[in-house]
Steps between C-alpha positions, in 0.01 A plus 500: 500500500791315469719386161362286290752145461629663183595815633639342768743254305612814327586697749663222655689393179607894504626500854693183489678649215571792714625313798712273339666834352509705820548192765841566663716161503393191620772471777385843658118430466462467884632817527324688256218383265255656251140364474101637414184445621187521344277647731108551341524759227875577588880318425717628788886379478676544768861395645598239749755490759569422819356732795820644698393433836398148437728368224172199489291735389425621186340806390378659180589868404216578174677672216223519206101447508347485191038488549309451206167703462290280254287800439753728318710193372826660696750407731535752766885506621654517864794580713542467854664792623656590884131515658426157384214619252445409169527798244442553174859465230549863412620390171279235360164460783375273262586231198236340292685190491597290802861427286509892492512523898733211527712701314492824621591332818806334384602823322481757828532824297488693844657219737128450682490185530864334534704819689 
């Protein structure tokens, strides 16, 4: 089932927060971008940048997934690791609070999600 308009306008309020805080600078932006997607019960953000062989081409490396499971009120979080699969946070797999996940995100305690 996907968010309600309410949940989505929050997590959308949350994320632009975040993006306008981790966004690099606007004159580099077509080098390297941040952005999300909301994607059924998940928020995926992901960078941009231009692909190397084909400088016209973008493509998007995911860095966090946050999916909601309605049925235990939690946010299950995500890293993409080397083999390109999604796997649990060691530290926090889950926040009750979308704001919680945004956060843990920015912070990076164990340098998943940012190098």
């Amino acid at each position: 089932m996907p968010f309600t308009e309410f949940e989505t306008a929050r997590i959308e309020a949350a994320m632009s927060d975040f993006t306008a805080k981790r966004r690099p600078p606007v004159e580099i932006r077509d080098k390297l971008d941040l952005a999300y997607r909301i994607e059924g019960q998940s928020v995926v953000i992901f960078s941009i940048r231009p692909f190397w062989r084909d400088p016209g081409e973008t493509i998007e490396e995911p860095a966090a997934k946050a999916t909601y499971v309605r049925k235990a009120d939690r946010w299950k979080i995500y890293w993409q690791r080397a083999d390109l699969k999604w796997h649990a946070y060691p530290p926090h797999p889950e926040a009750v609070l979308f704001d919680e996940f945004v956060a843990i995100v920015d912070e990076d305690d164990n340098c998943c999600f940012w190098g």
